[in-house]
Backbone as ProteinMPNN parsed JSONL, in Angstrom:
{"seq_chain_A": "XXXXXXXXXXXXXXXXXXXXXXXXXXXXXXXXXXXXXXXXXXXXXXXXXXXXXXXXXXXXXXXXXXXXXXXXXXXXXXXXXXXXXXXXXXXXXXXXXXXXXXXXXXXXXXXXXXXXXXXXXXXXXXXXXXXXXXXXXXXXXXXXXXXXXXXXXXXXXXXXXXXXXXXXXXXXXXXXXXXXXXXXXXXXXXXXXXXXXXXXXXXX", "coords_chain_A": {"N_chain_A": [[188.596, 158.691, 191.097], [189.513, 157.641, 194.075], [188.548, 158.421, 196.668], [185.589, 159.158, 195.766], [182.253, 159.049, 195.817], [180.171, 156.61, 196.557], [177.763, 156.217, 194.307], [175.64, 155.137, 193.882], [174.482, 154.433, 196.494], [173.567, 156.668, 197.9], [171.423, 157.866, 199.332], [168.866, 160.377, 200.295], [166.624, 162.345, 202.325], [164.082, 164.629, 201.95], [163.952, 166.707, 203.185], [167.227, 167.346, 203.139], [167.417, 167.521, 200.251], [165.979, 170.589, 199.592], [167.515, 171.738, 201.635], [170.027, 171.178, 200.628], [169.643, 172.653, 197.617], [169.312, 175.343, 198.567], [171.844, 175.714, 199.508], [173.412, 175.82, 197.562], [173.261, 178.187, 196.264], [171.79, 178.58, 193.586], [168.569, 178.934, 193.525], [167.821, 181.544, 194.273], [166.404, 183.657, 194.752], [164.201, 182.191, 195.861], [162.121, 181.826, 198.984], [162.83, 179.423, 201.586], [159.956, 178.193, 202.094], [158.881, 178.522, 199.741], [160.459, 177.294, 197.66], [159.983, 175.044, 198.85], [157.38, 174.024, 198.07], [157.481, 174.75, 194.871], [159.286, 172.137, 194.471], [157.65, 169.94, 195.97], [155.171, 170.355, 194.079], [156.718, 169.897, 191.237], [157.257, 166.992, 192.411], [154.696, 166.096, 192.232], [153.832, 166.18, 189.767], [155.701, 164.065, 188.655], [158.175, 164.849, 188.615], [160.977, 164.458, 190.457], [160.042, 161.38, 190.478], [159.344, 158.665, 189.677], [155.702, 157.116, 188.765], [155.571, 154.568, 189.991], [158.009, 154.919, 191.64], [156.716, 156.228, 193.335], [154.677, 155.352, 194.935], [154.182, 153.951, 197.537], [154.015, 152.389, 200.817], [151.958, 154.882, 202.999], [153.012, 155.228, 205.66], [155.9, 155.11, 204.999], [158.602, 156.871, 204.264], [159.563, 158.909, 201.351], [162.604, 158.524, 199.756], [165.17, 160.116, 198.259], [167.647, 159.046, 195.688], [170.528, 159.495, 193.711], [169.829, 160.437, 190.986], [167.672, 161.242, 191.614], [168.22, 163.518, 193.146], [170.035, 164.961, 191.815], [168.18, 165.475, 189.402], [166.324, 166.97, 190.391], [168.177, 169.81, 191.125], [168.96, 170.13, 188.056], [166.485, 170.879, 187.571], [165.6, 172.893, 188.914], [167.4, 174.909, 187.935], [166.758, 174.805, 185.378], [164.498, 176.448, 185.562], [165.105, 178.948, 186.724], [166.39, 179.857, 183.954], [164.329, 180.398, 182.93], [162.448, 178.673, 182.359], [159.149, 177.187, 181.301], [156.664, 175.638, 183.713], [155.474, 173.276, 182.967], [157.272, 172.715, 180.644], [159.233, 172.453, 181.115], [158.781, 169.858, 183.085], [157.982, 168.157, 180.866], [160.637, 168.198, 179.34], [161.719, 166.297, 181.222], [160.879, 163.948, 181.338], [160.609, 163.205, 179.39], [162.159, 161.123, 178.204], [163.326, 159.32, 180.264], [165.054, 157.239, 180.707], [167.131, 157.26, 179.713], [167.954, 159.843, 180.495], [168.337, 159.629, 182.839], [170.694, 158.139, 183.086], [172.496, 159.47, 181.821], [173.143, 161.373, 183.936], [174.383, 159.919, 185.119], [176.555, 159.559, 184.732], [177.741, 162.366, 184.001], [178.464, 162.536, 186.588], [180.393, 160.321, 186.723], [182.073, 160.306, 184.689], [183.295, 163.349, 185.11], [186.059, 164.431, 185.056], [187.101, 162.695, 183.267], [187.253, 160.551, 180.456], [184.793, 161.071, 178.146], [184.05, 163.85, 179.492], [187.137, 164.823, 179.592], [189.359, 167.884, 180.647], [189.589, 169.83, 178.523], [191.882, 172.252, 176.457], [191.693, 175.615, 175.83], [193.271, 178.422, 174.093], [194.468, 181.716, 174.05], [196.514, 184.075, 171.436], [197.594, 185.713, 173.259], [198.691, 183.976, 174.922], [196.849, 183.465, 177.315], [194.808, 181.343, 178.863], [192.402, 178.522, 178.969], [190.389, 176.502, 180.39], [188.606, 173.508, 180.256], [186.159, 171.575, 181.265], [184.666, 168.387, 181.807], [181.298, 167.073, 181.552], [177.983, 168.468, 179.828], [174.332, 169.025, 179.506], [171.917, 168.803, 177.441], [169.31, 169.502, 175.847], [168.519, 170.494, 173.172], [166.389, 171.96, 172.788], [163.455, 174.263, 172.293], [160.652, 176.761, 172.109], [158.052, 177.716, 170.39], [156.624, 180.292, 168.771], [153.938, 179.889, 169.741], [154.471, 178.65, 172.231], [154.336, 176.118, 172.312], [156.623, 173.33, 172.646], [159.618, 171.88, 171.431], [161.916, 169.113, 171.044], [165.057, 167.82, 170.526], [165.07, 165.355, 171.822], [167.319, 164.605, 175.571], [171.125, 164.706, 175.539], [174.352, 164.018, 175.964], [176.956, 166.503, 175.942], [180.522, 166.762, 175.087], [183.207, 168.973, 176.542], [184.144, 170.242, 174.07], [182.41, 170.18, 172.302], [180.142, 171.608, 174.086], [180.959, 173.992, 174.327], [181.087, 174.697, 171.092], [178.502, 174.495, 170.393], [177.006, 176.174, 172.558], [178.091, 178.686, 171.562], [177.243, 178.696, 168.958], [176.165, 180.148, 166.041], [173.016, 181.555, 165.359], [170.111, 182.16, 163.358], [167.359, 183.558, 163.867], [166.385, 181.221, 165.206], [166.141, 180.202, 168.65], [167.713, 178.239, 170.478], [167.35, 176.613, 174.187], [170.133, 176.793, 175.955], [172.926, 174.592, 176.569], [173.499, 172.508, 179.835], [175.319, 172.72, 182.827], [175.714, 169.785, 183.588], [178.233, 168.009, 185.174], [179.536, 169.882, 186.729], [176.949, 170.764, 188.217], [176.206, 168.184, 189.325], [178.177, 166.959, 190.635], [178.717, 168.938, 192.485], [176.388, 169.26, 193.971], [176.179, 166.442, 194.791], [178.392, 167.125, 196.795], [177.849, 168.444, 198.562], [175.169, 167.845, 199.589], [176.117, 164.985, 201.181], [176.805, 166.427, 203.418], [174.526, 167.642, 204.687], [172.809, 167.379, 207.537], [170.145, 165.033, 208.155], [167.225, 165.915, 208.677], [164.912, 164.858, 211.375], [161.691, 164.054, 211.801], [158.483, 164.541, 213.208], [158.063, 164.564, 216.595], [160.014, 167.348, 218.441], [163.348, 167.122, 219.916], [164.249, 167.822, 223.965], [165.931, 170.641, 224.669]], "CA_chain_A": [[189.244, 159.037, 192.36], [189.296, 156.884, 195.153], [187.461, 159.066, 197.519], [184.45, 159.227, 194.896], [181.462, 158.749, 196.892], [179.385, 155.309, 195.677], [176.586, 157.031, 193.717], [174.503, 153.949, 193.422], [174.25, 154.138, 197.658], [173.299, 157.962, 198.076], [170.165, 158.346, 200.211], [168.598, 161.764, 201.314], [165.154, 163.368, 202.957], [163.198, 165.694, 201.037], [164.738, 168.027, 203.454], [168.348, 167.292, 202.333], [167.548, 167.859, 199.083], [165.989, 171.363, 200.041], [168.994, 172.391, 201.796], [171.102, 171.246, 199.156], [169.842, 173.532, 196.595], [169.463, 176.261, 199.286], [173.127, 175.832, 199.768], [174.091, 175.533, 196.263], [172.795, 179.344, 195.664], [170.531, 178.779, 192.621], [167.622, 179.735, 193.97], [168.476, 182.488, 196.05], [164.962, 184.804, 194.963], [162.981, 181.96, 196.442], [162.868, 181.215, 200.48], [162.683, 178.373, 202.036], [158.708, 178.12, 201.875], [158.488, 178.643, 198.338], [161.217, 176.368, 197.23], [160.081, 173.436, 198.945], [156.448, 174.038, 197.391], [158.004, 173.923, 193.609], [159.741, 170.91, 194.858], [156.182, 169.257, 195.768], [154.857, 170.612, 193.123], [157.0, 169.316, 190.492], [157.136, 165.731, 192.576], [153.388, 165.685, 191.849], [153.911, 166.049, 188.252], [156.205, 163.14, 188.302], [159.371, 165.223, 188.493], [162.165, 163.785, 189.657], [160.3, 160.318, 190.876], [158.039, 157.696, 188.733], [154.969, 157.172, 189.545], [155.947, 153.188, 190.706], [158.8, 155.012, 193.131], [156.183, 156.852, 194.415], [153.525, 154.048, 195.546], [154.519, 153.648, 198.783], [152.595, 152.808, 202.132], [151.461, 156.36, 203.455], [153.92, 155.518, 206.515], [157.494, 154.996, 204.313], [159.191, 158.251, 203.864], [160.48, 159.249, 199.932], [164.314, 158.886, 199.922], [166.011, 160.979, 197.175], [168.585, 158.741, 195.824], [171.659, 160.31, 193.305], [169.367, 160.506, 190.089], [166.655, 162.077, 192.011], [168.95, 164.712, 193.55], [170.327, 165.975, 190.305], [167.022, 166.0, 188.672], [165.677, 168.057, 190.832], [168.929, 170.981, 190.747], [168.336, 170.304, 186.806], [165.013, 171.391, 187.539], [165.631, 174.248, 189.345], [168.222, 175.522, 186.806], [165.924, 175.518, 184.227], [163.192, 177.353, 186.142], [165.914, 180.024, 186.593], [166.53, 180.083, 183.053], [162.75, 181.145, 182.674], [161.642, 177.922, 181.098], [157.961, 176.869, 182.122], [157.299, 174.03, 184.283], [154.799, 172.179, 182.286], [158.188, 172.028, 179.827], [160.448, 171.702, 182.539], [158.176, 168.614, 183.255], [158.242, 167.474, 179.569], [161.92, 167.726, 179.452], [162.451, 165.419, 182.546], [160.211, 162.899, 181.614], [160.173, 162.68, 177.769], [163.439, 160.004, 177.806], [163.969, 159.374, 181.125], [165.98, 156.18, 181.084], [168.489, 157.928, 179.059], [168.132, 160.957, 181.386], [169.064, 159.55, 183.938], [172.235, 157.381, 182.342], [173.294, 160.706, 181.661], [172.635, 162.273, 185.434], [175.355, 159.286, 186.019], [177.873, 159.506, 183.241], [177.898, 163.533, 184.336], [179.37, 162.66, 187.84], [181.807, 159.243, 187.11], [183.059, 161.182, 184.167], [183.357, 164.737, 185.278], [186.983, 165.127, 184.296], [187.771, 161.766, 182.456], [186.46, 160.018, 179.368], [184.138, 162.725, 177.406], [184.208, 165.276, 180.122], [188.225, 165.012, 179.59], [189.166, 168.821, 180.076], [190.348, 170.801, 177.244], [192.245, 173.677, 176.891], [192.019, 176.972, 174.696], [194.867, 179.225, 174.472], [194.637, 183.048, 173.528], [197.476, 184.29, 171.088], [198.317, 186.792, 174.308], [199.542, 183.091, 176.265], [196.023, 183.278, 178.321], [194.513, 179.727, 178.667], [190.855, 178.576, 179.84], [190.219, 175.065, 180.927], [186.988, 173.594, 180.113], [186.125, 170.455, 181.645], [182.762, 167.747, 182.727], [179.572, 166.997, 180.362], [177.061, 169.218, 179.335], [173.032, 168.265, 179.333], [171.517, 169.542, 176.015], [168.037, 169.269, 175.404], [168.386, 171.175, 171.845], [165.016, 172.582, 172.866], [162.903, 175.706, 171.914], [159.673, 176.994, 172.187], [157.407, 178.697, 169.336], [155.619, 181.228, 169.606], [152.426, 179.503, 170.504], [154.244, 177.938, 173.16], [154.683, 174.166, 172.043], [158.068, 172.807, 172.895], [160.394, 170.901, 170.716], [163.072, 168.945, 171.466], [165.312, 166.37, 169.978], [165.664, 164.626, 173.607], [168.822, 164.826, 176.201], [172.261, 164.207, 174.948], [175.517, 164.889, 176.889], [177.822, 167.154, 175.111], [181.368, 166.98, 175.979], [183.17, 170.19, 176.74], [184.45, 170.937, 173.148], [180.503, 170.052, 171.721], [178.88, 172.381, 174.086], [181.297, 175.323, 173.462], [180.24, 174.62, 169.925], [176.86, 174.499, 170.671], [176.408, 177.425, 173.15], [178.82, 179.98, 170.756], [177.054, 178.948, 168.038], [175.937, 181.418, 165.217], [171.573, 180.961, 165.467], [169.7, 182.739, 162.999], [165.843, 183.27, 163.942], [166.218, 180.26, 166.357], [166.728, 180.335, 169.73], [167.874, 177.008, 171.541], [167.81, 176.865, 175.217], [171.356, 176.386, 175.987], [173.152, 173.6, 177.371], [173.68, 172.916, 181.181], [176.866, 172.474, 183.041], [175.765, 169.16, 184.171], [179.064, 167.517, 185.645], [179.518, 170.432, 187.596], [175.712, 170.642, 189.049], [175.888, 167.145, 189.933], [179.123, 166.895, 191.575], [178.571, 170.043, 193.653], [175.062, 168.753, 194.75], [176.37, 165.303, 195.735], [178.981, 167.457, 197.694], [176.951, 169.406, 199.446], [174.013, 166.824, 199.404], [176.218, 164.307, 202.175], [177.301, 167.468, 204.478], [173.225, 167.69, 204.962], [171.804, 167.028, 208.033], [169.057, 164.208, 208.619], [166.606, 166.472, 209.853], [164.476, 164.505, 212.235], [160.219, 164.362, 211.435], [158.276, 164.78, 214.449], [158.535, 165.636, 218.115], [161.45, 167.671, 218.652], [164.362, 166.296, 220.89], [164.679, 168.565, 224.755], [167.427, 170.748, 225.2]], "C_chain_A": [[188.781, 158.084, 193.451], [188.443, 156.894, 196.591], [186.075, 159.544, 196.946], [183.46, 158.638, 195.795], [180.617, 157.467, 195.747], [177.908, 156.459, 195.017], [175.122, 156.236, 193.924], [174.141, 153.888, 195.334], [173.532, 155.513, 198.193], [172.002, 157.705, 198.524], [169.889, 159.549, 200.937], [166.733, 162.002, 201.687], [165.279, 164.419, 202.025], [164.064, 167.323, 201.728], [166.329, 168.304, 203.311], [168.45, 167.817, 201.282], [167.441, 169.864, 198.702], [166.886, 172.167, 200.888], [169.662, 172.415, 201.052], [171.275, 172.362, 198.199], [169.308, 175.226, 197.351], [170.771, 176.45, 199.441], [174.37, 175.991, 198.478], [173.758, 177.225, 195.434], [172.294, 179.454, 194.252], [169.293, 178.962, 192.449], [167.001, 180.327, 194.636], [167.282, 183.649, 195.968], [163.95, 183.96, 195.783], [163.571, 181.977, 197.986], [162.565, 180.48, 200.335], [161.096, 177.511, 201.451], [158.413, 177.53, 200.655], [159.061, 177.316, 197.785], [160.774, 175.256, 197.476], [158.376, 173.516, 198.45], [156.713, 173.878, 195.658], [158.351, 172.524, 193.657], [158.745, 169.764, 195.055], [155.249, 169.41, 194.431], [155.123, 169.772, 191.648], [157.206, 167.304, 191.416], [155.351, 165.351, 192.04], [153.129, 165.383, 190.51], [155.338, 165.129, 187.598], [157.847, 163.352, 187.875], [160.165, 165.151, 190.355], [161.783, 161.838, 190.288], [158.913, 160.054, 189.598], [156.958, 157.557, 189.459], [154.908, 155.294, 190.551], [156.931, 153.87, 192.141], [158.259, 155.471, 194.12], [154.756, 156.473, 195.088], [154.67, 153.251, 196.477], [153.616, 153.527, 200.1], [153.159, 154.297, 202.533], [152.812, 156.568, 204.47], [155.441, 155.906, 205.871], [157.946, 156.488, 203.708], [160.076, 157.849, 202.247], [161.453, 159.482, 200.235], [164.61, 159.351, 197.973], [167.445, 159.861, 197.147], [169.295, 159.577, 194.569], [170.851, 160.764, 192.303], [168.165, 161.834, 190.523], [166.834, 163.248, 192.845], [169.273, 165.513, 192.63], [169.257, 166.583, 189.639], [166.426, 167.319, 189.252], [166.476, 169.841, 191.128], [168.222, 171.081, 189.318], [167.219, 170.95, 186.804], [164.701, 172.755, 187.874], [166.414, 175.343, 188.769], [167.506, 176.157, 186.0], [164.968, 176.014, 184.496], [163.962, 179.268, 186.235], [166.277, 181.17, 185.039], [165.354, 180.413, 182.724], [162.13, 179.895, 181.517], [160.537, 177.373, 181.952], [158.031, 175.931, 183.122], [156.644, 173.497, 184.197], [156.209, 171.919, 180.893], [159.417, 171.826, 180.249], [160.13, 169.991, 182.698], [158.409, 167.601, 181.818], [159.361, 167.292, 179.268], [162.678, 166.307, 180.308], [161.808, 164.456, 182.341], [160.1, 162.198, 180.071], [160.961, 161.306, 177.367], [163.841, 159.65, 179.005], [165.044, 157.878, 182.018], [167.194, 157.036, 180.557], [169.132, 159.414, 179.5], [169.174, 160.631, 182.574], [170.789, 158.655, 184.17], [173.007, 158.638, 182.679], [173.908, 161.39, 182.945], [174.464, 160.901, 185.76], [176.749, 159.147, 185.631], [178.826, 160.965, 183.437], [178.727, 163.514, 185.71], [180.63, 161.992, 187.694], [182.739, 159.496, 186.081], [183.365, 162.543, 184.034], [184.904, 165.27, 184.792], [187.587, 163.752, 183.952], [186.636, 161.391, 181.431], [186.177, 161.168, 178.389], [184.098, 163.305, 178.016], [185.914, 165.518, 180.557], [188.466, 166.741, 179.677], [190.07, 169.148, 178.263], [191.284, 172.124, 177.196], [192.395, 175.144, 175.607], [192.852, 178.169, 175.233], [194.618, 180.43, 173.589], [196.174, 183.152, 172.825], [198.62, 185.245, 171.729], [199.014, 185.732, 174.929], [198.194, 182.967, 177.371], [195.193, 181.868, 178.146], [193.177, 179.826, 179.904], [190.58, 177.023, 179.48], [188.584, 174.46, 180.762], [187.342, 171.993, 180.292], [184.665, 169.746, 181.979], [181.834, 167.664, 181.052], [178.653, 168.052, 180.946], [175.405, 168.554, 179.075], [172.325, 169.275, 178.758], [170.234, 169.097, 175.903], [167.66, 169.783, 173.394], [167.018, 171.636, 171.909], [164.863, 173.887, 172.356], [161.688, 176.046, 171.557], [159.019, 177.754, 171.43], [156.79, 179.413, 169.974], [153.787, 181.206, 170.167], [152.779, 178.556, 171.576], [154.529, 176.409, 173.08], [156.273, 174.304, 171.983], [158.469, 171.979, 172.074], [161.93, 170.48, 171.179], [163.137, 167.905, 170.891], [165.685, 165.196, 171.098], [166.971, 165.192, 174.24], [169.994, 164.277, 175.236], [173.349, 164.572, 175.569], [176.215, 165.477, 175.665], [179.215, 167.734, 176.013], [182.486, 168.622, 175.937], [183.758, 170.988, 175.132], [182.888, 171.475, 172.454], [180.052, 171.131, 172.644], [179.886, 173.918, 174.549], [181.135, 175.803, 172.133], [179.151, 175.37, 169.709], [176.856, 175.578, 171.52], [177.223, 178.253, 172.413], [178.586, 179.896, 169.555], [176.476, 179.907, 167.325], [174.029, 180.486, 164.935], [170.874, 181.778, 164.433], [168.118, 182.319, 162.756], [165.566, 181.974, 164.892], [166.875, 179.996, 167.656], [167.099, 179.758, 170.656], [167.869, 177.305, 172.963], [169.62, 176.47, 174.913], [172.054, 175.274, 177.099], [173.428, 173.724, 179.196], [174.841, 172.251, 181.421], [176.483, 171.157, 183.964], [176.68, 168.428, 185.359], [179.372, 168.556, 186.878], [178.354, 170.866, 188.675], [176.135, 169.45, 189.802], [177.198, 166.815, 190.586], [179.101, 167.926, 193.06], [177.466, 169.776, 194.438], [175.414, 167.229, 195.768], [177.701, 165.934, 197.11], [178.37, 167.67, 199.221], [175.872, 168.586, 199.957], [174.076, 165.676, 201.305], [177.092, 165.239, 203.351], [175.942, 167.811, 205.074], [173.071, 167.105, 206.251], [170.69, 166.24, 207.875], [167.954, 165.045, 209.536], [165.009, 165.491, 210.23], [162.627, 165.019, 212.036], [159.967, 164.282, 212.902], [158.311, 165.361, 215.759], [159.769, 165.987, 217.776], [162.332, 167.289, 220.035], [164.026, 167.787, 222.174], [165.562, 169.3, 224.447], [167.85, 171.841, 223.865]], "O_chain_A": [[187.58, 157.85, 193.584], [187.941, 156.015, 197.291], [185.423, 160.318, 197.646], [183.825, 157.726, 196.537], [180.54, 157.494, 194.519], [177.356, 157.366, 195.64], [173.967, 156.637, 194.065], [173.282, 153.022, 195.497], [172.774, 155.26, 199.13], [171.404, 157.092, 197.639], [170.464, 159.835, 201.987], [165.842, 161.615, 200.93], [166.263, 164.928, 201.488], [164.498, 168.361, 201.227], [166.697, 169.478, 203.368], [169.391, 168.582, 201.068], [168.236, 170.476, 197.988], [166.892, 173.384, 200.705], [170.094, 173.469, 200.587], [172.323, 172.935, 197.899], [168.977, 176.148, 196.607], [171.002, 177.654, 199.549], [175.587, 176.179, 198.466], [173.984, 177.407, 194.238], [172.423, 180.566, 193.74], [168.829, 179.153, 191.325], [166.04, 180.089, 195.368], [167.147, 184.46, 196.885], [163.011, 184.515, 196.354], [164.748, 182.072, 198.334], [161.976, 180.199, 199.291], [161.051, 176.556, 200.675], [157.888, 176.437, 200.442], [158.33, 176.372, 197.486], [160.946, 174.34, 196.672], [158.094, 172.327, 198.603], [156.17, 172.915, 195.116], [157.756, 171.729, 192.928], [158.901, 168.717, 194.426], [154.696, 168.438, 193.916], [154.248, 169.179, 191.017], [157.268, 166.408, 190.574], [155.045, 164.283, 191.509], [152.358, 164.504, 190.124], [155.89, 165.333, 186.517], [158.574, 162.611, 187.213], [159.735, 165.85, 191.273], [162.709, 161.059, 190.513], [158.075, 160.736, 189.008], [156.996, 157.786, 190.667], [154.255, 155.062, 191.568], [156.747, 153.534, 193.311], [158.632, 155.438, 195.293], [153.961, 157.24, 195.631], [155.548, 152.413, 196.272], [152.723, 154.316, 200.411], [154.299, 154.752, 202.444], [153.56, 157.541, 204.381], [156.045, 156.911, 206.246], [157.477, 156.99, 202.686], [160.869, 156.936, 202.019], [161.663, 160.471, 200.936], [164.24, 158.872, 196.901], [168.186, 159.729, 198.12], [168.581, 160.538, 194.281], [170.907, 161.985, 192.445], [167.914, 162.907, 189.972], [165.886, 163.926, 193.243], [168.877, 166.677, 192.569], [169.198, 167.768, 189.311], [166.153, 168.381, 188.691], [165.793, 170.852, 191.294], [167.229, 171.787, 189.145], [167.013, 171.689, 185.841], [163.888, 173.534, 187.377], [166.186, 176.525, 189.026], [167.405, 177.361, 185.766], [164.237, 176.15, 183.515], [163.468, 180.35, 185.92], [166.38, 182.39, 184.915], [165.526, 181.038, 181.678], [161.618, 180.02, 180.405], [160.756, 177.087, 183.13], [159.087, 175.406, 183.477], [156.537, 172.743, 185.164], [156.07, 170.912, 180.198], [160.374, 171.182, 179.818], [160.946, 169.091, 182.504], [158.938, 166.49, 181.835], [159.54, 166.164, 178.811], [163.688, 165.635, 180.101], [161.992, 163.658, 183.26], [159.676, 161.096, 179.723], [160.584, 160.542, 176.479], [165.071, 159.6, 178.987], [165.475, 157.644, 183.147], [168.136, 157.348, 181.286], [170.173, 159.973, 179.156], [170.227, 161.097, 183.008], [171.625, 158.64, 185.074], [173.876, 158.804, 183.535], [175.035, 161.885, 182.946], [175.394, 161.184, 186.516], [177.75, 158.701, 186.192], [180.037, 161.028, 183.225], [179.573, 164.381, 185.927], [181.694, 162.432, 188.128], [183.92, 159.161, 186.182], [183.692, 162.975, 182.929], [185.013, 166.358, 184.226], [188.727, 163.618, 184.398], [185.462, 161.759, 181.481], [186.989, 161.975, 177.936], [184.05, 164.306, 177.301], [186.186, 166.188, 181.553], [187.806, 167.282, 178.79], [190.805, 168.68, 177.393], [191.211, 172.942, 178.113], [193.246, 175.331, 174.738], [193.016, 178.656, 176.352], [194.551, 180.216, 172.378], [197.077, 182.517, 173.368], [199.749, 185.546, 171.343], [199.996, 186.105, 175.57], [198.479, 182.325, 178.382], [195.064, 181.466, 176.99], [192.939, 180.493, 180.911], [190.596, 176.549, 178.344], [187.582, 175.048, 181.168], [188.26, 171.335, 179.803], [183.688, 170.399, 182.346], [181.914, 168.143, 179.921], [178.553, 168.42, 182.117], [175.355, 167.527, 178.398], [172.087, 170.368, 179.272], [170.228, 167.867, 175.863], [166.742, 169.401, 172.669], [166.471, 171.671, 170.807], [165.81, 174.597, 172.014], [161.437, 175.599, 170.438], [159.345, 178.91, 171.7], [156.427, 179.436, 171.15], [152.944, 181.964, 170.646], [151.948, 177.749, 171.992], [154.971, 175.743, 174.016], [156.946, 175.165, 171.416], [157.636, 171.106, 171.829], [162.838, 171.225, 171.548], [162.232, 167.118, 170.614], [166.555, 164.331, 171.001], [167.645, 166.05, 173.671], [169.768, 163.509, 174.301], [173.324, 165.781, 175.798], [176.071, 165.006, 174.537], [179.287, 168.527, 176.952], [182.223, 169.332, 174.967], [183.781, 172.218, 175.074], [182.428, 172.59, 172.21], [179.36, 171.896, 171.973], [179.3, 174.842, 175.113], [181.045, 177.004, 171.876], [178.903, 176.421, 169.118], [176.461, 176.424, 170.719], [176.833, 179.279, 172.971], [179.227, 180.592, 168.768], [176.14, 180.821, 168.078], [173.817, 179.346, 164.523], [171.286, 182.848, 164.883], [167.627, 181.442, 162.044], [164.41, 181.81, 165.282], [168.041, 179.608, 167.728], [167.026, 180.295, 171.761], [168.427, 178.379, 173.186], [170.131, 176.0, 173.897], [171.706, 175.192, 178.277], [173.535, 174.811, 179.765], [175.384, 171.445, 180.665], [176.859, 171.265, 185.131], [176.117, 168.204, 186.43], [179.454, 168.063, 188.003], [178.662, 171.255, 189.802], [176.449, 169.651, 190.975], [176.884, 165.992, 191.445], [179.379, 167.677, 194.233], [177.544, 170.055, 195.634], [175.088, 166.976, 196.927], [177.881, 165.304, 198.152], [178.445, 167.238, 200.372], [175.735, 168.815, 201.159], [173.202, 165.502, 202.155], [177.946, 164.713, 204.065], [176.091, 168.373, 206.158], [173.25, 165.897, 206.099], [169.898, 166.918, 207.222], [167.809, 164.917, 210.752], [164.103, 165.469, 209.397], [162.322, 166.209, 212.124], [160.842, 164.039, 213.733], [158.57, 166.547, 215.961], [160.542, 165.338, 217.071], [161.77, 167.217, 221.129], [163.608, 168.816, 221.644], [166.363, 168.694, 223.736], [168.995, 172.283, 223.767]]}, "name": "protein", "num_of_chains": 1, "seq": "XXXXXXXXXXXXXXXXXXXXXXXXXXXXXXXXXXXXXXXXXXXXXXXXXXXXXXXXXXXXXXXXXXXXXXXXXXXXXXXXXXXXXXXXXXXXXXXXXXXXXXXXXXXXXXXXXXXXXXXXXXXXXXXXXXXXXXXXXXXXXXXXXXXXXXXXXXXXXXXXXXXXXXXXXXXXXXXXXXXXXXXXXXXXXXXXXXXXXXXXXXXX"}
């Protein structure tokens, strides 16, 4: 689409990003406070920046660019979904060139290429549209706790109706995420943000 925002130009404040997923109602038990403490939290543990992006002089403020916006919804998704966040962390970091391919493949093909939709049709005439990539970890956690995963993989919308309606016996995958639609709705919402302003506050 022609009005597609450049992805590769996206710049936000820590507090952008924090509105964002305040505005995006996924994590509507935490407040404000809380939220942006996970958010530090997981930046400390190298989620959603490297530790090169984040050797900076003391003065230079961390900009969130498109990769590092998504990651961090992704992040907050799967905290929702009740998955730890020492394997929250291991998820986001285990492959993360190919993570983040993905994080970009999820927006510029949200309804073309592999996130072409689809359509399934009830024998009543009722029809359900399934459209965008999917971000699959094929993960799952034993019962002592150790995580396994075969890395990320997008799965396009036939694959992760597949895959989440599949038949599991004794194993319990997380289930895929609706990537294309996270990361489009975040970059929506993301450049409607406010620049909020460090320091003194303005008169008036």
């Amino acid at each position: 689409m022609s009005d597609q925002p450049n992805i590769s130009t996206l710049s936000f404040t820590h507090g952008q990003v924090l509105q964002t997923i305040e505005a995006m109602h996924i994590a509507e038990w935490l407040d404000r406070p809380a939220l942006d403490s996970i958010l530090k939290k997981l930046r400390r543990d190298k989620v959603p920046f490297t530790a090169e992006e984040l050797d900076k002089p003391q003065w230079e403020q961390v900009r969130y660019g498109y990769v590092h916006l998504v990651e961090c919804v992704v992040a907050i998704i799967m905290m929702r979904d009740g998955i730890a966040h020492r394997h929250i962390v291991e998820l986001l970091t285990v492959d993360r060139p190919k993570l983040r391919e993905a994080y970009k493949s999820a927006f510029t093909d949200a309804n073309k290429g592999l996130g072409e939709p689809i359509t399934l049709k009830h024998s009543d005439g009722r029809e359900i549209h399934i459209s965008g990539l999917y971000l699959d970890f094929m993960a799952r956690v034993n019962p002592l706790g150790v995580l396994t995963t075969t890395g990320p993989r997008l799965l396009d919308p036939w694959q992760a109706l597949s895959r989440y309606m599949g038949l599991y016996a004794g194993i319990h995958p997380l289930p895929p995420i609706r990537l294309s639609d996270l990361a489009t709705e975040a970059v929506r919402v993301a450049t409607l943000m406010p620049e909020l302003k460090r320091g003194r506050k303005s008169a008036g």
